[in-house]
N, C-alpha and C positions, 0 to 999 in steps of 0.2 A: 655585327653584334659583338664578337668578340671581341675584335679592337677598340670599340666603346668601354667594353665593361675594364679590360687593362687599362687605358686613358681612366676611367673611372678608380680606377685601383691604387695607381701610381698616383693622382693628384689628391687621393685620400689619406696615403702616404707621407707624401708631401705635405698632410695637412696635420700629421696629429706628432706632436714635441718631440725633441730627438732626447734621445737617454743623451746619461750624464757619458763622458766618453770611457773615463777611466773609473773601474770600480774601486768602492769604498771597503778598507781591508782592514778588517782584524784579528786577531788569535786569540786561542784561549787553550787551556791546557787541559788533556782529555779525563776523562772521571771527576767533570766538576759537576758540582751540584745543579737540580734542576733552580731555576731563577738567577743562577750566577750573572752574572752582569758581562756583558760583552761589549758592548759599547752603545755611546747615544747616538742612535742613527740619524733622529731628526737631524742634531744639531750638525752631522759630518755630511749631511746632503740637502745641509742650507734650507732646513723647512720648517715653519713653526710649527708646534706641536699641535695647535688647533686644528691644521691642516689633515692631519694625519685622519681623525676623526669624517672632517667636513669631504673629504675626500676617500673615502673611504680605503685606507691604504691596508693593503694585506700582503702576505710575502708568500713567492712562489717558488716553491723549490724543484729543480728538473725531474727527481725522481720523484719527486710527488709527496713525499718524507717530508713535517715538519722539524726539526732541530733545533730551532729558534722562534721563539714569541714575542713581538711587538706588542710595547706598550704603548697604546695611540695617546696615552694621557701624557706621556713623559718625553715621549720618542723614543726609551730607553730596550737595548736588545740584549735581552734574557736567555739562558738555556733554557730550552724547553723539556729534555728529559736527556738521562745519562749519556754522555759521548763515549763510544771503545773506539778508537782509532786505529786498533785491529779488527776490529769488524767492519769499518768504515773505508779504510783504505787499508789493509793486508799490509805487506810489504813494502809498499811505496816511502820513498826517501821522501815526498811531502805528501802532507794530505788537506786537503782545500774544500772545502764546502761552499758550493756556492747557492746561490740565489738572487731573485728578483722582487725591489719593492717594486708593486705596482702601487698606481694612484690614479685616480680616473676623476673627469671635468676638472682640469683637462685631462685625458690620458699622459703618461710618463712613466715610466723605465727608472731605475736606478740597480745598478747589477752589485751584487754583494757578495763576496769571497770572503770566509772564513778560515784562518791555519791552525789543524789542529796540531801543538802540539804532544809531543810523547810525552809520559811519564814512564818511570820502572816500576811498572803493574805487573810483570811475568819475569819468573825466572825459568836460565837455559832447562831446556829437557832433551835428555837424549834420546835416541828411539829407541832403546831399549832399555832394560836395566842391567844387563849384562851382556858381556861381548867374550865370545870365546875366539881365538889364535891357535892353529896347529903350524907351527914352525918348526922347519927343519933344523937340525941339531948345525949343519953345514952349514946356515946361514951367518954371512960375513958379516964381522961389526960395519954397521953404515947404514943396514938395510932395513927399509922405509915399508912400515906396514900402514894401509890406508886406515882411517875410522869415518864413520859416519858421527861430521857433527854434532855437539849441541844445537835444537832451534828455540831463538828468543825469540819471541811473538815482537819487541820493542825493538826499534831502529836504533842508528845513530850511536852512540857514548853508551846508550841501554842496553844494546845488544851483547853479544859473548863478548870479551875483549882476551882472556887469559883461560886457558888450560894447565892444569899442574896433577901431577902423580903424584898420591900417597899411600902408604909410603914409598918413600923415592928407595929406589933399589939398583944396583948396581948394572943391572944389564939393560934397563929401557930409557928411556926419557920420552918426553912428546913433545913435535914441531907441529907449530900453525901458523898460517899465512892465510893469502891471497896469491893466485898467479894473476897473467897478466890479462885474463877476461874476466878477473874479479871475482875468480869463481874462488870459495876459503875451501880451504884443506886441512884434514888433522891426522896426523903422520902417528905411530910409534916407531921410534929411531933403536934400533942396537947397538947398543956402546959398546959390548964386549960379546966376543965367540959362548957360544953355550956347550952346553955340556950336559947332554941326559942323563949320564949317570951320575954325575954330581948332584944334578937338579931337575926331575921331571915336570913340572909344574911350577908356574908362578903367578901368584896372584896380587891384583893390586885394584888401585879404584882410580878413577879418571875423573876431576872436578872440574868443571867449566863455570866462569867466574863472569859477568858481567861486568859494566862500567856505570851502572848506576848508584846512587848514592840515596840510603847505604845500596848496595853490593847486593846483586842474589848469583845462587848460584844453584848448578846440579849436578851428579854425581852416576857414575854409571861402572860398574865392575867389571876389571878385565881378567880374563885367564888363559894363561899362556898355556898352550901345550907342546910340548919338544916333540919333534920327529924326525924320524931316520933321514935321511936324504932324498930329499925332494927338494929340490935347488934350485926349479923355476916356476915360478906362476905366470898364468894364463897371460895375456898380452891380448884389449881389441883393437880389431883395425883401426876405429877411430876413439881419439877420445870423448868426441860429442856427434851423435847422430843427429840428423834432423829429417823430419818427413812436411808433408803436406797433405793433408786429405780433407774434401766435402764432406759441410756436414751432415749431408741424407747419406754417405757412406754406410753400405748395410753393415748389420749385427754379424760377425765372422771374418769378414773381410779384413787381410792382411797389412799391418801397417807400413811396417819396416823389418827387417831379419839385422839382427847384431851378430857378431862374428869376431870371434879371441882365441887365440894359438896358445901351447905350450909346446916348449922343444922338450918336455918329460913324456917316457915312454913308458905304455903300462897302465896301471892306472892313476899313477900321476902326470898323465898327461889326455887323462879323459875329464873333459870341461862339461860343466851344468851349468844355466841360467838361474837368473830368479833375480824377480823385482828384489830390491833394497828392501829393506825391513822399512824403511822412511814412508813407505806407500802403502798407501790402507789400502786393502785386497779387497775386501768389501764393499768399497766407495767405487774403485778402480773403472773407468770403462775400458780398460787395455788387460791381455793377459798374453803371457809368454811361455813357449813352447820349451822345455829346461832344456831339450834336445839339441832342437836345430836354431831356437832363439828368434824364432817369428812371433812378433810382437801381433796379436789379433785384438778388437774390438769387438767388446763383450754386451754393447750398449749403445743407440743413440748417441752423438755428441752434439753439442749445440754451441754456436759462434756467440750467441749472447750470453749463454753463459759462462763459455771460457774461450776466449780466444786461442790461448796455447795452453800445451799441456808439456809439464816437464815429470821424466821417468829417468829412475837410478837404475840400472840391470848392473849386477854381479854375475863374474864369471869367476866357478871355484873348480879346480882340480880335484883329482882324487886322492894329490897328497894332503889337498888343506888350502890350498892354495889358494887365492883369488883375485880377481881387479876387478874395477869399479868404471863402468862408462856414464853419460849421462846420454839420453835421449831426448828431445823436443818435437814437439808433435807439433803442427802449426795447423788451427782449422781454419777451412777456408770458407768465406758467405754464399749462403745460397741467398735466394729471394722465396726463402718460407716465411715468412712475419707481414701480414698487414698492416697497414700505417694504423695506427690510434687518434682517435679523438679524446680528449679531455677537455670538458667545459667547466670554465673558472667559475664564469657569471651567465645566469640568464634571468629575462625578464618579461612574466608573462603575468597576467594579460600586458596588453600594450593599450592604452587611449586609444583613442582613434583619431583625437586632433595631434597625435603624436606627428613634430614635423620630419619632413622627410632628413636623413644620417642621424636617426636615432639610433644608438646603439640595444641592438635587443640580445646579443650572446657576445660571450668572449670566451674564445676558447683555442686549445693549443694541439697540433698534431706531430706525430713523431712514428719514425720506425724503428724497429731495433737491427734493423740490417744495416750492413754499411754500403759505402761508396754509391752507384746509382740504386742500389735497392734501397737506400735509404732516404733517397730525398723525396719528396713527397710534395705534391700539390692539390691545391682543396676547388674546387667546381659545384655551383650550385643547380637542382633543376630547371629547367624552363620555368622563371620565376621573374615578374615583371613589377614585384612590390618592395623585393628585398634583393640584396648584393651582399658579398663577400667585399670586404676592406684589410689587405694586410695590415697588421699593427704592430709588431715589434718579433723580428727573428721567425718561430716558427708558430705566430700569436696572427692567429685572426678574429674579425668584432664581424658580426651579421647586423645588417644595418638596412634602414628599409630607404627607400627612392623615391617611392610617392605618398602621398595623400592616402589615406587611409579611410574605409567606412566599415563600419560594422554593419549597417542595414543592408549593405552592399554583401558582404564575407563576412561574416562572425568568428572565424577561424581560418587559422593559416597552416596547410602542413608541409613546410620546410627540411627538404633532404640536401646534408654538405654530402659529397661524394670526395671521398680523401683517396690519391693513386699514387702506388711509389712509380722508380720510374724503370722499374725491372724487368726482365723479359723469362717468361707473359708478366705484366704487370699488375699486382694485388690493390686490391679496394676494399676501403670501407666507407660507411656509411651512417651517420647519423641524424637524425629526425628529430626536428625542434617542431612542437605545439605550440604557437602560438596565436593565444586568445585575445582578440580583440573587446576591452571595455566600452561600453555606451556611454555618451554623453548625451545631454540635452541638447542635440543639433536637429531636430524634427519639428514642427509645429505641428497640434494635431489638426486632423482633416475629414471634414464634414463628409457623409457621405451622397451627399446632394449639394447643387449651389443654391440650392434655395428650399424651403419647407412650406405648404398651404396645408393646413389645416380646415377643418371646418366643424363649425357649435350651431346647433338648432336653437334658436332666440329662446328665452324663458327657461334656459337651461339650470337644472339641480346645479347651485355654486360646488366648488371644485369639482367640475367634471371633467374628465381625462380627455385629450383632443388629438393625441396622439405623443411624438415623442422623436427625437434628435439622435444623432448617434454620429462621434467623430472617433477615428484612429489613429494613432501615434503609433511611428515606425518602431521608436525608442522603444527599450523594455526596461522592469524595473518601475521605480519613482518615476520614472523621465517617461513613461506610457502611462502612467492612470491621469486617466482622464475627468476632470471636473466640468459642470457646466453651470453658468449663472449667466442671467440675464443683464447686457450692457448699459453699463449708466448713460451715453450718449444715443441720441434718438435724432433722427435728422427733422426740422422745423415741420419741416411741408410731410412726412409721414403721420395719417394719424396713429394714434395710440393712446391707448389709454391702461390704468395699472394693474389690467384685470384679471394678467397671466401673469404663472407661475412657472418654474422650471426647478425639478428636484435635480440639484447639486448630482448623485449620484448614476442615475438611472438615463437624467435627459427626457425625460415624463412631462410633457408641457399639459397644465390646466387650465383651467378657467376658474377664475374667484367666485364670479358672482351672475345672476343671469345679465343676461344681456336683453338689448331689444334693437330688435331688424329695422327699425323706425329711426332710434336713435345712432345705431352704431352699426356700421354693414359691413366694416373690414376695420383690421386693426394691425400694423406691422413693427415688430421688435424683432431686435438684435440678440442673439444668443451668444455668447461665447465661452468655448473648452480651453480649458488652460489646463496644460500637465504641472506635474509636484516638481520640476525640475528645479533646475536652479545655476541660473532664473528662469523663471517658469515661461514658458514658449505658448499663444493664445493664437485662436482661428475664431471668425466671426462668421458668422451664417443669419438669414435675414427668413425670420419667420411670420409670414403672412396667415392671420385670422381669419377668414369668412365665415359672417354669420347669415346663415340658411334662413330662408321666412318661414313663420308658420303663421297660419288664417286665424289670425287673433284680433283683424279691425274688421267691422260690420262697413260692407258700403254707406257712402257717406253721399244722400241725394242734397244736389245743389240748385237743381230747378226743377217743380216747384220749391221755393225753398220752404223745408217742413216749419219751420218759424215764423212765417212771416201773416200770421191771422188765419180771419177766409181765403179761402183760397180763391182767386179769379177765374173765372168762365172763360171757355174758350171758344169764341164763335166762330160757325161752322154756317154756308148758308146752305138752305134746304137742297138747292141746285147743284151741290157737290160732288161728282163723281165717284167712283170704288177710288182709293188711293189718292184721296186729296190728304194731306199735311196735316192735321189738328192740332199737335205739337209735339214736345220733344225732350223727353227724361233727359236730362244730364245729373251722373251721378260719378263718384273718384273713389278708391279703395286706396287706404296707407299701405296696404300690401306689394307683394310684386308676383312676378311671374304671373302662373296660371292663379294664384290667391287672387290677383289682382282684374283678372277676366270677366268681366260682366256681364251676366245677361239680362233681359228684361222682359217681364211676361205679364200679361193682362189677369191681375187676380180678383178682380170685382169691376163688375160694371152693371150700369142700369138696364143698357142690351148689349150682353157680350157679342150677338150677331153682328152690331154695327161698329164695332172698332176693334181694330188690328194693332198691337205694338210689333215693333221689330225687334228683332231678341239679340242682336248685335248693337245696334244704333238707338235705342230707345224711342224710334218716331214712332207718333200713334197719328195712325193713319184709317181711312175709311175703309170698312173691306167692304162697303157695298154703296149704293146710292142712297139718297134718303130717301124716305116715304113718308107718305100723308101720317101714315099709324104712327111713328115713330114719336116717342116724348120728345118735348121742347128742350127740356133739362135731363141731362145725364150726368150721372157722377162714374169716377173711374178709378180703378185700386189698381196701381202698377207696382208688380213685386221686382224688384232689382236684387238679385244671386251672384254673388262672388262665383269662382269656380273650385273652392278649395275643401279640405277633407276633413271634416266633413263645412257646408257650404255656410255661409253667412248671409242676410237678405235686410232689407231693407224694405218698406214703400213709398209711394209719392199716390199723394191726391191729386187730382184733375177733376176740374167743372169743364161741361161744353154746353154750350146754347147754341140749337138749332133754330136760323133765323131764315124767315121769307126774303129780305131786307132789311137792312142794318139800320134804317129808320122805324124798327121794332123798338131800338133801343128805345126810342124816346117817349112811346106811348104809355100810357100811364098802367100800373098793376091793376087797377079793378074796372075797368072799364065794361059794359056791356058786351059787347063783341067778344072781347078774349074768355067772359065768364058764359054765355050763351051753349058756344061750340063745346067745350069740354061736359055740359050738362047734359046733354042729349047722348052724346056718347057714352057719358057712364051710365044712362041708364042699361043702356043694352047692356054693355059690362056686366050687370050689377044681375040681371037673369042669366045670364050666362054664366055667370059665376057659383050662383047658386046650385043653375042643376049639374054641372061637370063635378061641385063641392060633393052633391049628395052622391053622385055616380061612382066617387073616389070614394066616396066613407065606405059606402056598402059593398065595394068590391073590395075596400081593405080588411072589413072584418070578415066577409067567407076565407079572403084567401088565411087571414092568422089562424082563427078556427081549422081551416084545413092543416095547415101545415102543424097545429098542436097534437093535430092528432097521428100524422104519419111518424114524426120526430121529434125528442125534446129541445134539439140542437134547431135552433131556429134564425137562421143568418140574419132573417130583418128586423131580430130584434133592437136592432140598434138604428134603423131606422123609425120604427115609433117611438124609441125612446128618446130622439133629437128630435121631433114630431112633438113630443110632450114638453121638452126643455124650452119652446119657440114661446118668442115675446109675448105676451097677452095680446097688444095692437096687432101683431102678424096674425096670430091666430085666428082672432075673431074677424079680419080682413078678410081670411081663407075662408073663412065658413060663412060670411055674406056674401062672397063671390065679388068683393069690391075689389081684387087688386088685381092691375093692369096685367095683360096678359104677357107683358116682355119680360116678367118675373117667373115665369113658370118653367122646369125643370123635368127633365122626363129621369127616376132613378128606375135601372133594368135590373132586377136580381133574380140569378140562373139558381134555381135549384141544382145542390149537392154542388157545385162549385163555389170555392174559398175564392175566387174574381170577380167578382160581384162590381160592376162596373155604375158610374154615378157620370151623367153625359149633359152638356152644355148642348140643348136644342134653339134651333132657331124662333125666334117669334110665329105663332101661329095665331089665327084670327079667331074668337067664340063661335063656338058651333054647337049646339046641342044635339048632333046626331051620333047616336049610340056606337060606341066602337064594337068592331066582331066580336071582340071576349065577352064584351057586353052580350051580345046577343045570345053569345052560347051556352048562356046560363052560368058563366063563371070565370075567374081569371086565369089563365095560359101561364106555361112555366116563366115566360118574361111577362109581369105587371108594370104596369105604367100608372105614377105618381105625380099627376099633372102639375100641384102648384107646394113647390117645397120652398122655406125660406131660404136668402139668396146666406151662405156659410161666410166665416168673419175670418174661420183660421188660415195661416197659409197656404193655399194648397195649389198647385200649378198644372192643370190638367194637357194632354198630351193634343198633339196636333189636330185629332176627330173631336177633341174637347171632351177624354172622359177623361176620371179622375178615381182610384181604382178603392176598393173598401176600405182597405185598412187608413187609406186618407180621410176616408168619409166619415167614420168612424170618429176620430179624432177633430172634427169639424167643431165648430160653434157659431150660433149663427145670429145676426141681427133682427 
């Protein structure tokens, strides 16, 4: 993996422009004003000024100090604020400022050196303002007394060039030079033997003149003082010291000892120390023992920020006497400094269609230690999205490798680990956030593959049916999610326009009702489109069901209810229980259980002799026939859906019971056929009468009774459909003329609300008195032998009763 990522490093290298080779150089001279003009950069590094802009070119300076402002309109290079070329470079014989345009798509370098020249902005100053001289009276013409310098802050022609005495006086002059390490010197020479008692005292001034134009100069007082004899001064062993010490070297610790003779005995040849007056004592991190001349460290020193340190130590007698050594301190590096990051450019969020060697930072690291503590290399974490690419010296660009997703990472947190390469070696670290932007790369997404709803037919229009709901990874515009109904509809789907879908919510309705008859499913297309851009769409397939409800009445198809009289169905006398008679067909628009049929015998002329089947609608015999039985019957078949609440229908049926089918052909009034029916009803017709009067008078004891025990009288609803009955029924009943296959037994239970109404089998005239009869009155159950046959629907239960609150509601023919 390593070797990869350096192969990756190196041909990234390889891949981005080589700087120009030689830098582009100008000068300017120091204390010019801010905007002075320095040169046109575009045009000395071959670039058009449009460039400058489109490329975003900005200029980097090592220390991090702007100096210079590019104009990207001109290409022209301005100062940017005041230059002191003694603050900038101190002493140095040149001073150079450099820096780097950068220019980025493409990346490129161009390195820029600036010379600043001097000007005579400072004139010489001495360290002191006065210098005092105790010189012995003995001392020989020739003899060379040291001074401490004039210092010009300015180099070169600006600096000191001449010293002169005034007034010039007979006994001194001054020499300056240079020796041969270029170290300057400035002497007071004796021209002539002195003489104390001629002359104690002389005084004079000391001007140091520069070479700039005009001239400055400075001025420092000397004053001689004559003394007796004392003829030698101090002498050190060397004339330049030099040490070396680390800079974690503690606070105390000894630097170097200096060390100067005098052949004077006494106390002129007792020698003191002491820093040069040239050294701020203050500032100092070095201090000297006046004694023994061990130089100690009073203070932390630091390699960065001074490499070497230069120290004056005087050594003076106790005649007056002294010499001058120099000291050089030289620090040495440790590996105290962590390497540094500084990030030029960075760039967050990031796309996420961002392709892979996008640049996402630019940035530069650096130590301030030297030699191996200073070189420095940058390491990214376990990171499989983003690399490190060197870019120019100690310039690296983070740059990513793959593919990118936000719904994936939404963020990235990126640690460079910068190490010098010292022992132990120092680290730092810095942490790039980088935020991944959303684009519209999502479509949204149903959360089903498919939607069924369902609407009960006859439905309230716009009734809510349910509702849709897709998600988009995307956030932002690029997730809200819209939904509308697709213009495109496949042929063979049906549909029709009767939904709706709210844009907002995904709320699907119904417009209008519907009907399970005409329309039983309906399937559309939905589709979510986000606000993106361009907007990214999911279709999802929304199927209708519409539910039945029992809104169609059975529909009887044979007999058909239209078609006239209805035809007779003959039956021959000789027919067994369960001969055939025939056969309801009837169809319901509905479905399901709506759609379920049954069929039940609701009137007939003797419900004893015919059976329907409550699945299959055959009306069948449920017994043999008999002599008693009518020729002609009629028959009321009720046909009941099975839904909530039921729907019903009937069908007529005739049947003729035949001896033989060459019945048909005998004529309607024949003697024969009119003979046998007349004998018969006569008996009928007594039979009728006294069972008539038997029922009257047992019906009025029992209502008299029961008026008097309760007001609450349950059969009163029986005489009152007893009163409602035909005129023809009635007076039938009370002449005893109607056939006995009409006749009904109703049972009603005192003090229960179930008062039962019962389909009895045909019984023959009899005129013998029933027990109730005989016991002088009617029993909690009364018998109401001939009640008319009822007209309303009513479907009695397998014993053939039919319960009161039916009965009640009856009406009858």
């Amino acid at each position: 993996m390593a070797m990869a990522r350096q192969v990756l490093c190196v041909c990234a290298l390889l891949s981005v422009p080589l700087a120009r080779s030689q830098p582009i150089r100008y000068s300017v001279a120091e204390e010019a004003d801010s905007g002075s003009l320095v040169g046109n950069l575009a045009q000395d590094a071959a670039l058009p000024p449009a460039q400058l802009s489109a490329r975003r070119a900005r200029l980097l300076a090592e220390d991090g100090r702007q100096h210079f402002r590019l104009d990207r309109a001109s290409g022209r290079l301005v100062v940017a604020d005041r230059l002191d070329r003694e603050q900038l470079c101190a002493q140095s014989d040149t001073c150079t400022l450099a820096f780097e345009l950068l220019l980025a798509d493409p990346l490129q370098f161009f390195r820029v050196e600036v010379a600043l020249h001097d000007i005579n902005d400072h004139s010489p100053v001495f360290p002191a303002e006065g210098v005092t001289f105790k010189i012995p009276e003995t001392s020989e013409p020739g003899s060379r007394f040291p001074l401490e310098g004039a210092r010009d802050l300015d180099i070169g022609s600006n600096s000191v060039q001449t010293y002169s005495i005034s007034p010039k006086n007979q006994y001194f002059s001054v020499s300056y030079g240079s020796r041969s390490n270029d170290d300057k010197y400035v002497e007071l020479v004796l021209e002539k033997p002195l003489d104390r008692e001629e002359q104690a005292e002389i005084k004079f001034s000391l001007t140091a003149v520069d070479g700039g134009s005009p001239p400055r100069s400075g001025t420092t007082q000397i004053h001689i003082i004559i003394l007796d004899a004392n003829d030698n001064s101090p002498v050190f062993t060397q004339e330049v010291y030099l040490a070396r010490i680390l800079e974690n070297t503690p606070e105390g610790s000894v630097v170097l000892t200096v060390l100067a003779t005098d052949q004077d005995e006494g106390i002129n040849g007792d020698i003191y120390y002491q820093f040069s007056e040239a050294v701020d004592q203050s500032d100092s991190a070095f201090e000297i023992d006046p004694m023994s001349g061990e130089i100690k460290l009073t203070k932390p020193l630091d390699f960065e920020a001074a490499e070497t340190h230069e120290l004056r130590v005087r050594a003076r007698d106790g005649g007056g006497l002294s010499a001058i050594c120099k000291v050089l301190v030289e620090v040495l590096d440790v590996n105290d400094n962590a390497p540094e990051l500084v990030v030029s450019s960075f760039s967050s969020p990031l796309p996420e269609n961002s392709a892979p060697g996008t640049v996402v930072a630019l940035f530069t690291v650096r130590d301030r230690d030297a030699g191996a503590n200073g070189k420095v290399s940058c390491a990214l974490d376990d990171q499989l999205v983003f690399s490190l690419r060197p870019a120019y010296k100690n310039y690296y660009e983070l740059v990513t490798v793959s593919a990118l997703d936000r719904e994936e990472t939404a963020q990235y947190i990126v640690t460079v680990t910068a190490a010098d390469a010292g022992s132990p070696p120092l680290t730092s670290s810095h942490t790039f956030t980088v935020a991944i932007s959303d684009i519209n790369d999502n479509a949204p997404v149903f959360n089903q593959s498919s939607y069924t709803m369902y609407v009960r037919e006859n439905n309230v229009p716009s009734v809510l049916v349910g509702a849709v709901s897709a998600a988009d990874a995307d956030v932002g515009l690029n997730a809200k999610v819209t939904y509308s109904l697709s213009a495109g509809q496949a042929a063979e789907r049906p549909w029709c326009s009767c939904l709706s879908v709210n844009s907002e919510s995904g709320q699907v309705f119904v417009l209008r009702a519907l009907d399970y008859e005409q329309l039983r499913q309906s399937e559309v297309v939905v589709s979510a489109s986000d606000a993106g851009s361009p907007p990214l769409r999911a279709n999802v397939t929304v199927r209708l069901l519409v539910l039945d409800e029992n809104d169609n009445a059975p529909l009887v198809l044979y007999p058909a209810p239209d078609s006239g009289p209805a035809s007779s169905e003959l039956v021959p006398v000789s027919a067994e229980a369960g001969y055939l008679v025939s056969k309801v067909v009837a169809v319901d628009a509905d479905s399901g259980q709506n759609s379920w049929l049954s069929y039940h015998l609701l009137r007939a002329t003797d419900p004893g002799l015919f059976a329907v089947a409550a699945q299959s609608g055959e009306v069948r015999l449920r017994r043999p026939v008999t002599d008693r039985d009518s020729v002609k019957h009629k028959l009321v078949v009720l046909v009941r859906d099975n839904g909530r609440p039921p729907l019903s229908a009937t069908a007529a049926l005739s049947a003729l019971l035949l001896k033989d089918f060459s019945d048909l052909r005998r004529p309607h009034g024949s003697p024969a056929t009119d003979d046998q029916p007349g004998s018969l009803t006569t008996y009928l017709i007594l039979a009728l009468v006294s069972v008539s009067l038997l029922f009257l008078a047992s019906t009025a004891a029992f209502v008299a009774r029961r008026l008097c025990k309760r007001k609450e009288l349950k059969a009163a609803h029986v005489l009152d459909g007893a009163d409602n009955l035909p005129s023809g029924l009635a007076e039938a009943a009370a002449a005893g003329t109607l056939p006995h296959p009409y006749c009904y037994e109703i049972s009603l239970t005192t003090g229960s609300g179930n008062s039962e109404f019962k389909f009895l089998k045909p019984f023959g005239p009899s005129l013998t008195p029933q027990p109730w009869a005989m016991a002088g009155g009617p029993s909690e159950e009364q018998v109401f032998p001939c009640v008319p046959v009822p007209t309303e629907d009513v479907t009695p239960d397998d014993a053939g009763t039919v319960s009161a609150e039916q009965f009640n509601r009856l009406s009858f023919n």
